[in-house]
C-alpha positions as CSV (number, residue, x, y, z in Angstrom):
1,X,20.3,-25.3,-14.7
2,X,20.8,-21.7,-15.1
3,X,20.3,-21.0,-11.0
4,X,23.3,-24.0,-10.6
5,X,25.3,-22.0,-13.3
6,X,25.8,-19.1,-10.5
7,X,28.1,-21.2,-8.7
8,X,29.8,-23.0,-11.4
9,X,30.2,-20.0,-13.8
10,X,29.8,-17.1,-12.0
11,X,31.0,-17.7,-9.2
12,X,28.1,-15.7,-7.1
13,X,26.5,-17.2,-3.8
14,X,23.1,-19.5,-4.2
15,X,21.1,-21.0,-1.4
16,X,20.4,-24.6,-1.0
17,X,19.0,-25.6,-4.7
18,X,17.0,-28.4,-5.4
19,X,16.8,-29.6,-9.6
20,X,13.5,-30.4,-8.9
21,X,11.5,-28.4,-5.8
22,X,14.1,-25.0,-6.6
23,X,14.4,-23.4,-3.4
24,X,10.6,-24.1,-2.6
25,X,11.5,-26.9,0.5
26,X,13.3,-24.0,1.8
27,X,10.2,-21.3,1.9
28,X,8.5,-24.7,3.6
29,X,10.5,-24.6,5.9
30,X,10.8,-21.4,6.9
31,X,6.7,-21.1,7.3
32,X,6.3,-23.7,8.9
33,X,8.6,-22.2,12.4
34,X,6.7,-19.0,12.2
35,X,3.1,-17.9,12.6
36,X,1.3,-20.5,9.7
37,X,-0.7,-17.8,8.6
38,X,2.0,-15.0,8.1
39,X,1.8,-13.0,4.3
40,X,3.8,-15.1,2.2
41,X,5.1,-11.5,0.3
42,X,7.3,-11.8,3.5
43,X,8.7,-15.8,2.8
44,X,11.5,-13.9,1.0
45,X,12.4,-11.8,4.5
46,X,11.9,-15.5,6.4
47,X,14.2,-16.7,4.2
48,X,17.3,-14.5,4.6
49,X,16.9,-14.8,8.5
50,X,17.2,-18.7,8.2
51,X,20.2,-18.3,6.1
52,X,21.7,-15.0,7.4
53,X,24.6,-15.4,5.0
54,X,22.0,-14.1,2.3
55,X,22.1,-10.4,4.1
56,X,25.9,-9.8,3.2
57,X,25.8,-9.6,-0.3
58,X,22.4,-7.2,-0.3
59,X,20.6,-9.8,-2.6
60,X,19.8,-13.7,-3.1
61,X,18.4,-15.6,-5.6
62,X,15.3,-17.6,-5.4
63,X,13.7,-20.2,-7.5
64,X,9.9,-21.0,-6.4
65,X,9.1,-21.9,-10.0
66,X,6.4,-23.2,-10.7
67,X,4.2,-21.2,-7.9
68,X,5.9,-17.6,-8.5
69,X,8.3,-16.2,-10.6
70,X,11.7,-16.7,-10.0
71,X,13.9,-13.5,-8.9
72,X,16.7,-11.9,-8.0
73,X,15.6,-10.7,-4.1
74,X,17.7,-7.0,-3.7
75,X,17.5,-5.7,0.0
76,X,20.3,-3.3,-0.4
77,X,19.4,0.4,-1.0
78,X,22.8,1.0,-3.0
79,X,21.1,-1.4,-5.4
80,X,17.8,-0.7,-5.6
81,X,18.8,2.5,-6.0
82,X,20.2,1.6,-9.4
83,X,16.8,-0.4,-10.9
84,X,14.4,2.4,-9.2
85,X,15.8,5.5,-9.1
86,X,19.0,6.4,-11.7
87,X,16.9,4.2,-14.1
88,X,13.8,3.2,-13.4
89,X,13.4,-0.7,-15.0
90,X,9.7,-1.3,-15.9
91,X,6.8,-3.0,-14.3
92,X,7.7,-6.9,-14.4
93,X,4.9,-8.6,-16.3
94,X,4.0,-10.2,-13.7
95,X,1.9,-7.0,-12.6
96,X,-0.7,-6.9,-15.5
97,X,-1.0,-10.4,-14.8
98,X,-1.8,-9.8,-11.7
99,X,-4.2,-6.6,-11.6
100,X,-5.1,-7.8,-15.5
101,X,-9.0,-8.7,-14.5
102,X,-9.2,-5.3,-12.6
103,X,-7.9,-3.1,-14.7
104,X,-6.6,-4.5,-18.0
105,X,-2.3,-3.7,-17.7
106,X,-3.4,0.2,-17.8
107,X,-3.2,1.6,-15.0
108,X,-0.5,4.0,-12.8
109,X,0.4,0.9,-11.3
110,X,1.1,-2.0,-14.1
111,X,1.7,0.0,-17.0
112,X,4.8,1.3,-18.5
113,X,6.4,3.6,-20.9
114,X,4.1,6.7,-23.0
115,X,1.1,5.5,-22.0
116,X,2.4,5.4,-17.9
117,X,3.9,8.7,-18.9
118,X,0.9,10.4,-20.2
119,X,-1.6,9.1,-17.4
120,X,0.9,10.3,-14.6
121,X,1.4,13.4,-16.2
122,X,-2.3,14.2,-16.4
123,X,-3.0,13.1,-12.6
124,X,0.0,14.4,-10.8
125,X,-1.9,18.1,-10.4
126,X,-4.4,16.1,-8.2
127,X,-1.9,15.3,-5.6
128,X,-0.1,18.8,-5.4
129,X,-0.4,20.2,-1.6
130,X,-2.7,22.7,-2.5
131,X,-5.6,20.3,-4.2
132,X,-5.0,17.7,-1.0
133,X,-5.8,20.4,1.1
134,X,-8.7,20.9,-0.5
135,X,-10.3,17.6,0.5
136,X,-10.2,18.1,3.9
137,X,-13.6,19.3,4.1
138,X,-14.8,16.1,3.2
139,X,-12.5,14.2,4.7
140,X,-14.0,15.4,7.7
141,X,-17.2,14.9,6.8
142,X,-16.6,11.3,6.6
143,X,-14.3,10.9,9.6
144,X,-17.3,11.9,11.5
145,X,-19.5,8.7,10.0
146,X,-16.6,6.7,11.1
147,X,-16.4,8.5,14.4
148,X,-20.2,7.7,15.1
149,X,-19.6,3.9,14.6
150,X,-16.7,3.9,16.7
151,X,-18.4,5.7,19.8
152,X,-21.6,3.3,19.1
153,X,-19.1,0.3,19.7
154,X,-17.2,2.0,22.5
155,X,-20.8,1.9,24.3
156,X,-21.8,-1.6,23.4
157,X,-18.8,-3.2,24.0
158,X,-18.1,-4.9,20.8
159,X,-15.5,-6.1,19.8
160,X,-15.2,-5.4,16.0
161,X,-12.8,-6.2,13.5
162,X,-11.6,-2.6,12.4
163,X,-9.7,-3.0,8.9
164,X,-12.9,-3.9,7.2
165,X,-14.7,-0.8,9.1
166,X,-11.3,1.2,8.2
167,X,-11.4,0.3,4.5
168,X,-14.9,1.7,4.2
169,X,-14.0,5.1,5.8
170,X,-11.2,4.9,3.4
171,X,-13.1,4.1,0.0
172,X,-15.3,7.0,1.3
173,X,-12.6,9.4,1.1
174,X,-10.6,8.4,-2.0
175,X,-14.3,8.5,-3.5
176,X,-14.4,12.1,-3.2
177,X,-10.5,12.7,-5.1
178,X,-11.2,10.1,-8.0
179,X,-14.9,10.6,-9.0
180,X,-16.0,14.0,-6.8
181,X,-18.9,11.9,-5.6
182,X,-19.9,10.4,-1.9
183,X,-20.1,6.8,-2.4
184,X,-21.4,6.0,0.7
185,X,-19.6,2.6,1.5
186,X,-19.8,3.5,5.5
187,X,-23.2,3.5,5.6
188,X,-25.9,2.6,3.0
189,X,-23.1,0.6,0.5
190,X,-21.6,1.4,-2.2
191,X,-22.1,-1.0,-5.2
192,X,-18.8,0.2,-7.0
193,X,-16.7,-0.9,-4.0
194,X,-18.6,-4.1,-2.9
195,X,-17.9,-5.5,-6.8
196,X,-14.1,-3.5,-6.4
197,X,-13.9,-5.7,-3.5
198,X,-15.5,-9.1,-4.9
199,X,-12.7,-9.0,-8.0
200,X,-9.8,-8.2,-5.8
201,X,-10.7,-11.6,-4.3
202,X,-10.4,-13.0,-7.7
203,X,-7.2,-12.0,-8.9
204,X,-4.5,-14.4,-9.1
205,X,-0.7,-13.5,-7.2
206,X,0.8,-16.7,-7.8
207,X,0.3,-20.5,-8.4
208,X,0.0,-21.9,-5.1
209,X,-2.7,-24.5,-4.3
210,X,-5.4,-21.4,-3.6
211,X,-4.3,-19.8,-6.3
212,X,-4.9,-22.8,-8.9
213,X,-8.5,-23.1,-7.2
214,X,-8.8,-19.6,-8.2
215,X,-7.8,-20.1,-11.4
216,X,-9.8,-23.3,-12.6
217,X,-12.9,-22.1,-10.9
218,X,-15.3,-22.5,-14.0
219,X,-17.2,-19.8,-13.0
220,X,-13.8,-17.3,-12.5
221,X,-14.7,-15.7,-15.8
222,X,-18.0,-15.3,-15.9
223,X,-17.8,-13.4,-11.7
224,X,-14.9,-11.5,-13.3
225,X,-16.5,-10.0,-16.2
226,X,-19.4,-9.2,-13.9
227,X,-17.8,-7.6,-11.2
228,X,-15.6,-5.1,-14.2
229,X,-19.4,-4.2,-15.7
230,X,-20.9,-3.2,-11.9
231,X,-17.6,-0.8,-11.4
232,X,-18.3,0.5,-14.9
233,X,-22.0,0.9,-15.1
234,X,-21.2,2.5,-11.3
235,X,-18.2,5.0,-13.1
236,X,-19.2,5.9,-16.1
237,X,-21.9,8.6,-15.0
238,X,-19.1,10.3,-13.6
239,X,-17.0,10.9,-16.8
240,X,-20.0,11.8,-18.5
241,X,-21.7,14.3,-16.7
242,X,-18.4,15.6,-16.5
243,X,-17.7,15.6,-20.2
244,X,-20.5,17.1,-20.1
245,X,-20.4,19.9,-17.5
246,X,-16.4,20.2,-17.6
247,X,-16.5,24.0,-18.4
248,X,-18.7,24.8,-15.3
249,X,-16.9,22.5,-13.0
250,X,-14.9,24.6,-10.0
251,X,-13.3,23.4,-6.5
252,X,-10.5,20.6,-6.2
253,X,-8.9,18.9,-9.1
254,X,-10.6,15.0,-9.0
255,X,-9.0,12.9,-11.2
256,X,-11.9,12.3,-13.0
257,X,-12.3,16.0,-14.0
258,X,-8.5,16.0,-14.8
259,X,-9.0,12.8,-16.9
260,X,-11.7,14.5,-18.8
261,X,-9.6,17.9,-18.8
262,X,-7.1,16.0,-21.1
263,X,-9.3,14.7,-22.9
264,X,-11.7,17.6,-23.9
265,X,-8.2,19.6,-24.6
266,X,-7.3,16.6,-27.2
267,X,-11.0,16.2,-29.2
268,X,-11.8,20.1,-28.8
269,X,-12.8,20.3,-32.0
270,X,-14.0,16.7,-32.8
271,X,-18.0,16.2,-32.7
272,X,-19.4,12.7,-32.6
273,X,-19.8,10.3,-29.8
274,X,-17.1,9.6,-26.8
275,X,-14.1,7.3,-27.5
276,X,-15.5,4.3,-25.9
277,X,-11.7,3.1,-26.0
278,X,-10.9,6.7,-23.9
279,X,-13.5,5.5,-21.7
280,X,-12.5,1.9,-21.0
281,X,-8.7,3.3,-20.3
282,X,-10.2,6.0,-18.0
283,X,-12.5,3.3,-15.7
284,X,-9.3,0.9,-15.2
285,X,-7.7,4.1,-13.9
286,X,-10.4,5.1,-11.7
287,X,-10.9,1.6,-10.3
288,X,-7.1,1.2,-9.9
289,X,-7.2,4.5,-7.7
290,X,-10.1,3.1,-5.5
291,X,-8.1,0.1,-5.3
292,X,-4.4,1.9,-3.7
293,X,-6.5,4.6,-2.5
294,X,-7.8,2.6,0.3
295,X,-6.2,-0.7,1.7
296,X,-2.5,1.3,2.6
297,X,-4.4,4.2,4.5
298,X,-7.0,1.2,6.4
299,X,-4.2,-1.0,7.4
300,X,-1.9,1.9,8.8
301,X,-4.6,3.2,10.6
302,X,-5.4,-0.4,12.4
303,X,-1.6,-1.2,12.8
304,X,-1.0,2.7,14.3
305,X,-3.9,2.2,17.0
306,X,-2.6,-1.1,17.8
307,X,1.1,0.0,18.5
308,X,0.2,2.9,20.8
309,X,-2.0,1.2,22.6
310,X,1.2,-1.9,23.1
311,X,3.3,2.2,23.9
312,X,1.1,4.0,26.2
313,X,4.4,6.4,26.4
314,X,4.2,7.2,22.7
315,X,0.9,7.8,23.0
316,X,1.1,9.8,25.6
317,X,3.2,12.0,23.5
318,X,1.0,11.6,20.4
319,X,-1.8,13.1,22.6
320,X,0.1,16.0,24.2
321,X,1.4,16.9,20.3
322,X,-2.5,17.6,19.3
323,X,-4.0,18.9,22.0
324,X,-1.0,21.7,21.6
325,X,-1.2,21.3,17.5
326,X,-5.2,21.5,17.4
327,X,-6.4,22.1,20.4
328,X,-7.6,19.5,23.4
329,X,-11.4,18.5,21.8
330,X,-12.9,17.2,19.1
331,X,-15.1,20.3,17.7
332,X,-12.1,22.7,18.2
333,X,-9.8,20.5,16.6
334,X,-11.9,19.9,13.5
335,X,-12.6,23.3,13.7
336,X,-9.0,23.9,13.7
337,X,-8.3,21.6,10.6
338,X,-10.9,23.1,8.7
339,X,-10.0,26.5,9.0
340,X,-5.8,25.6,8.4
341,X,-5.4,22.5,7.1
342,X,-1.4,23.0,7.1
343,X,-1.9,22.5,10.5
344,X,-1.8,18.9,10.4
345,X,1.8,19.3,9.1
346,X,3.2,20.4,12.4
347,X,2.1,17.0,13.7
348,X,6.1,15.9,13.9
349,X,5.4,13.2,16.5
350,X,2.5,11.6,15.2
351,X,3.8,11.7,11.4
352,X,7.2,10.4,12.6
353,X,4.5,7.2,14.3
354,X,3.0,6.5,11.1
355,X,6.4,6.1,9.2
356,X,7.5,4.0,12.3
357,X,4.0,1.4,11.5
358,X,4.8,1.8,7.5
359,X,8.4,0.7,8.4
360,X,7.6,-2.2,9.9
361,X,3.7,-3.1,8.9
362,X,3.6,-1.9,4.8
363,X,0.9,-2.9,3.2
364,X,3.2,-3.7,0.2
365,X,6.2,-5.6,0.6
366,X,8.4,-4.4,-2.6
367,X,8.8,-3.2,-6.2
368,X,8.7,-5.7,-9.1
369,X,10.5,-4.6,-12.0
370,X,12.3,-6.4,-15.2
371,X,15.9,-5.3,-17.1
372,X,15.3,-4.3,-20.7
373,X,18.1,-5.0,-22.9
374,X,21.3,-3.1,-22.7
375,X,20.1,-2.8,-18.5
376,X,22.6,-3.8,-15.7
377,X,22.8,-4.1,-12.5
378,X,25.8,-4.0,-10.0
379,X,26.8,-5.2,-7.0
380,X,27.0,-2.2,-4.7
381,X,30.3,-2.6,-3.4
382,X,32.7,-5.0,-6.0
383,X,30.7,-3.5,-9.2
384,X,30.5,-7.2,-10.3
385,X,27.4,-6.7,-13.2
386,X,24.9,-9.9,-11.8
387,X,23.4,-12.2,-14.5
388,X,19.5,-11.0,-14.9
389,X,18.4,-13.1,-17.8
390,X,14.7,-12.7,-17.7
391,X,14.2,-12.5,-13.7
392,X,12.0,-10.6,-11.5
393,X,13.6,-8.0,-9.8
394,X,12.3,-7.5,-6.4
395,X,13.2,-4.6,-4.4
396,X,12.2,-6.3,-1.0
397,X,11.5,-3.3,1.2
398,X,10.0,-5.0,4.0
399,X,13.8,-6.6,4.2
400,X,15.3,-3.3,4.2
401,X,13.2,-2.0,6.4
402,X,14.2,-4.6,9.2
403,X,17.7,-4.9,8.5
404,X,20.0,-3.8,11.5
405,X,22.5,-2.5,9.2
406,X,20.5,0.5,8.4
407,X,18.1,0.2,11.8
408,X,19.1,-0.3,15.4
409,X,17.2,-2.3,17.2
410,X,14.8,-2.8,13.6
411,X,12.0,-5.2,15.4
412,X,11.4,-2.2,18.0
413,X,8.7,0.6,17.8
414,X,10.7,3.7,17.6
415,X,8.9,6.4,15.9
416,X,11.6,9.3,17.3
417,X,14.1,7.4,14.3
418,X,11.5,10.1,12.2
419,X,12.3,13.0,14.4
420,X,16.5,12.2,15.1
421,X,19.0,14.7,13.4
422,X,21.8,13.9,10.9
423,X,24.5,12.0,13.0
424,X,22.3,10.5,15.4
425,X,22.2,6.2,15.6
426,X,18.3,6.5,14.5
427,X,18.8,8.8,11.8
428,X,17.4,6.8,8.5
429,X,20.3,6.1,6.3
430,X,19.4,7.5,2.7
431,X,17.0,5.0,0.7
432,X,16.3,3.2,3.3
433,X,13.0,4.3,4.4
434,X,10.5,3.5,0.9
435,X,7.2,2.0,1.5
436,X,5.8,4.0,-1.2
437,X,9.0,3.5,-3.5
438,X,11.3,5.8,-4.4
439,X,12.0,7.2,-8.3
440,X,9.9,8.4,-10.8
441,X,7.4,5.2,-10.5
442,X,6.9,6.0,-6.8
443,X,2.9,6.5,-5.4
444,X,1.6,8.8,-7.1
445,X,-1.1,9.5,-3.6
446,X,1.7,9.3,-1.0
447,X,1.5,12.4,0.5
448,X,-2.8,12.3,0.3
449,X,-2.3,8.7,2.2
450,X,-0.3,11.2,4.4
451,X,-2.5,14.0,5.2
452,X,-5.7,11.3,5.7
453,X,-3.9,9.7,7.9
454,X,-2.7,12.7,10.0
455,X,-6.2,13.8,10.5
456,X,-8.2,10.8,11.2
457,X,-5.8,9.2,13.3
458,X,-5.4,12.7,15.4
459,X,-9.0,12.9,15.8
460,X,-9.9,10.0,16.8
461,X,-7.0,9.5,19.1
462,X,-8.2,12.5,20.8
463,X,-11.7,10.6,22.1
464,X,-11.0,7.5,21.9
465,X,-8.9,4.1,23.2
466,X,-8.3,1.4,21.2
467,X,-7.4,-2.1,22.4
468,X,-6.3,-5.0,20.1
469,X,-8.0,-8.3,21.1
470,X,-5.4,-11.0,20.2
471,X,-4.8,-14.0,22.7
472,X,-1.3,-13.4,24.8
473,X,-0.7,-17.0,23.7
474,X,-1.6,-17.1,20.5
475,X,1.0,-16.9,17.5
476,X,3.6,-13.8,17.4
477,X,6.1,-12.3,14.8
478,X,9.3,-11.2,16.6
479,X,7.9,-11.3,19.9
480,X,4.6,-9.6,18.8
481,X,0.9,-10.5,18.6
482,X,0.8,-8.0,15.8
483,X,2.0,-9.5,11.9
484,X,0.3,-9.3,8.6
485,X,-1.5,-11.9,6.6
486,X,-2.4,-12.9,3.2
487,X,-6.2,-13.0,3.4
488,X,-7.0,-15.1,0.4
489,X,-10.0,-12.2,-0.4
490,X,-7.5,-9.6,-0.2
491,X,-4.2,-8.8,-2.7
492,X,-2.0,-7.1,0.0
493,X,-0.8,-7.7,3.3
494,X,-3.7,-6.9,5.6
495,X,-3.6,-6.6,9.7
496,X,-4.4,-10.8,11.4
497,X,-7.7,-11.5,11.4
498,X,-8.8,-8.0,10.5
499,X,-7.5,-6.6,13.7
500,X,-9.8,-6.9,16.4
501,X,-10.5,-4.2,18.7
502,X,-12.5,-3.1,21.4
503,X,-12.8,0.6,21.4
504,X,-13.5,2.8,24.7
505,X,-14.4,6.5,25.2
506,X,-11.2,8.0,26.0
507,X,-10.9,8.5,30.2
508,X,-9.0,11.7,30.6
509,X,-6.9,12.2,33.7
C-alpha cells in the first residue's frame, strides 16, 4: 500500500503498480524484448527506457518484492551525490546477505561504521602510488604466463573463452598485493581461488527461481562451510608466518603484512596465542580482496579487446600511443615499464579507452545504501524531501552512465570524452563518470585496477589481435553483439558467454 500512497499522498510519480505482482510484470516485460540472457542488475536501466518518463525526475520507484528488495532507483548525479558523497548512507543489509557465506558482513565492502573505518584505515597505505608501483615487477612476471597462453592459442587457432583465462591472470596478480605470495591459478591451480570461485557460485543475489534452488539446495551449507575452510586452511599460513617474521619483512606494503602491522602494534606487549577472532576478521578480508581484486580488471580487459577490435581507428591510435610511450616491442617495452613504472601514466589514449569500456561495460551496476534516521534525501531540483521508509537506495550507475543528458551519443564508443577539455560536448559532467563510486566508500583498489590494466592491456596489444567470435545474427544490446550477463556461477556482470576470442600474432604493416 505504501508504493500506491506515492500518488495518493505524496503526490510523486509511480510506474504501472500491481497490488499483487508490484512492478515485477513490468521487469517481464522488458526482458523479454531484449537479449533473454542480459544481467538482470540492468532490468532497472530496461525499465526506465520502456517508460522514458522515469528519466525526468532522476529516480523511480520499484517494487519486485518478493524476488529483491524494493528501492528507490536514483540515476541522477545531483542525487547520488547527496547519499554517497556529502553523507555517505551505509551498506544496505542486503550486502552482508549477499557476500554473508564469503566473508561474514566484514569486509571493505559490506561492512559499516568503526569497524569499516578501522579496516580502511589500515589498508589504504597499500594502494598509495608508490606501493602500486611496486608490484609491477610481478605484474609482469605474470603477464608473461598469460602472454605464453595467448601466443600458444594464436598458433593453434583456438578459439577460447578469455574471461575465465583473464580471471586467472588476474587472481595471480591481486595474489601478490593481498598475501605477498604467487598463487599460481594460471598454471598449476590454485586451491584458494578454485574454492573462492566454487562459493561465489553459491551466494544468493536475490529470490528469483535460481536463486530459491540455491537456497534450498540441502547440501548449500555443508559446500559452503567447505569452500570458507579450503580459503582458510589456504590463508592462514600467510598471516602467521607473517606474525611471525613481521619485523624482517621489507619491499611493498601487502595487505596481509599491513593487517598484521596493526595488529602486532595493538598486542605488542601481550604474549599468548593469536586472536583467533583477529584471525577470522582478517581471512574475510583477504578473501573479499581476491574476490574485487579480480573479476573488474578480467572483464575490462575482455570488453577493451573486444571494442578495439569492433574500432580498428581507436586502435590504431592505442598502438601508435605505446610504441611512442614504451617503445615499439615487447622486451623494450617491459623493459621500459620495469625500469619507470610512471610511464604507464602517460598512456592518455589508452587510459581514456578503459574508462570508455567501464562506462559502458562495469562490472558493477551501482551502490546500495540504506537512510539511517534523521537521513534525507532531496530531489535535485524542487528540494521536495522523497519518502525513504526502509528502502534500498540504489545509485544505478550503469543508468547514468548511458543517459544522453550527461553523454552524447551514450551507446557509442568514444574514448576521446576522457581526453576533451572543459567546454567541450564530450567533456564528463561532474559525478557522472563512477564505476568505482565516488565518496569515502569508493574502491579502495581503483587506481591498482588502473595501473594492471594499463600494463597488460599495452603489452599485449603490442603483439597481439584479438577477435570476438559472436554470431552477426545472434542477440545484440543497442545494436551490439557485445552486453553483459548474469552467469548463475558468477555474482557480477561478466562479458556473454565468457567472451570468445580467437587471438592472432599481431601482422605489422
Amino acid at each position: 500500500m505504501r508504493f500506491r500512497s506515492l500518488v495518493s499522498k505524496y503526490g510523486l510519480p509511480l510506474l504501472p503498480h500491481s497490488f499483487v505482482f508490484g512492478h515485477l510484470l513490468i521487469a517481464a516485460k522488458v526482458v523479454m524484448k531484449g537479449p533473454k540472457d542480459i544481467a538482470a542488475a540492468l532490468v532497472p536501466y530496461l525499465i526506465s527506457l520502456e517508460h522514458p518518463e522515469t528519466n525526468k525526475y532522476g529516480y523511480f520507484y520499484l517494487d519486485m518484492w518478493p524476488v529483491s528488495e524494493q528501492m528507490i532507483v536514483v540515476h541522477h548525479p545531483d542525487m547520488m551525490v547527496q547519499f554517497c558523497q556529502d553523507t555517505s548512507f551505509a551498506k544496505h543489509t542486503q550486502m552482508p546477505f549477499e557476500f554473508g557465506p564469503l566473508s561474514h558482513g566484514v569486509d571493505l565492502v559490506t561492512s559499516n561504521g568503526h569497524h569499516w573505518k578501522t579496516w580502511r584505515s589500515i589498508f589504504n597505505p597499500g594502494f598509495s602510488s608508490k606501493n602500486i608501483q611496486s608490484y609491477v615487477p610481478a605484474m609482469l612476471e605474470e603477464y608473461n604466463i598469460f602472454k605464453t597462453k595467448l601466443e600458444s592459442f594464436a598458433t593453434s587457432g583456438e578459439t577460447v573463452k578469455m574471461d575465465s583465462y583473464a580471471m586467472a591472470l588476474t587472481v595471480d596478480i591481486i595474489g601478490h598485493a593481498v598475501l605477498g605470495a604467487r598463487l599460481h591459478a594460471q598454471t598449476t591451480g590454485c586451491e584458494i581461488f578454485d574454492a573462492l570461485k566454487r562459493q561465489i557460485a553459491l551466494l544468493l543475489v536475490d529470490y528469483s527461481p535460481e536463486g530459491l534452488a540455491k537456497l534450498l539446495n540441502p547440501v548449500r551449507p555443508f559446500r559452503i562451510w567447505k569452500n570458507n575452510r579450503t580459503m582458510r586452511k589456504g590463508v592462514l599460513p600467510y598471516i602467521l608466518e607473517g606474525i611471525r617474521n613481521h619485523d624482517r619483512k621489507e619491499g611493498s606494503k601487502t595487505m596481509h603484512s599491513l593487517a598484521v602491522k596493526s595488529y602486532k602494534d595493538e598486542h605488542s606487549a601481550a604474549e599468548g596465542e593469536i586472536d583467533v577472532r583477529w584471525i577470522d576478521v582478517a581471512v574475510d578480508q583477504f578473501k573479499m580482496m581476491l574476490f574485487a581484486g579480480h573479476d573488474t580488471v578480467s572483464s575490462t580487459f575482455c570488453f577493451v579487446t573486444a571494442l578495439l577490435h569492433f574500432h580498428p581507428g581507436k586502435l590504431a591510435i592505442v598502438r601508435a600511443e605505446i610504441d611512442e610511450v614504451l617503445g615499439s616491442d615487447s622486451t623494450s617495452a617491459q623493459a621500459a615499464i620495469a625500469r619507470t613504472p610512471e610511464l604507464l601514466n602517460r598512456l592518455t589514449y589508452l587510459t581514456a579507452v578503459i574508462k570508455e569500456t567501464l562506462r559502458l561495460f562495469g562490472p558493477v551496476s551501482g551502490s546500495v545504501r540504506q537512510a539511517a534516521e534523521g537521513q534525507r534525501l532531496y530531489h535535485h531540483e524542487t528540494g521536495e524531501e522523497l519518502p525513504l521508509w526502509d528502502l534500498m537506495l540504489f545509485s544505478h550507475q550503469a543508468q547514468l552512465h548511458r543517459d544522453e543528458k550527461f553523454w552524447p551519443q551514450p551507446h557509442e564508443f568514444i574514448p576521446e570524452r576522457f581526453t576533451a577539455k572543459e567546454g567541450d560536448p564530450l567533456y564528463p559532467h561532474k559525478n557522472t563518470f563512477r564505476p568505482f563510486e565516488m565518496g569515502s566508500r569508493n574502491c579502495i583498489g581503483q587506481e591498482f585496477a588502473m595501473t594492471e590494466l594499463r600494463l597488460v592491456l599495452s603489452l599485449a596489444l603490442l603483439d597481439l589481435d584479438f577477435e570476438p567470435v559472436y554470431p552477426e545474427d545472434g542477440p545484440k544490446y543497442f545494436g551490439s553483439v557485445l552486453y553483459q550477463t548474469s552467469p548463475p556461477e558468477e555474482i557480477t556482470m561478466h562479458p556473454r558467454d565468457g567472451m570468445p576470442m580467437n587471438v592472432s600474432l599481431r601482422k605489422r604493416a
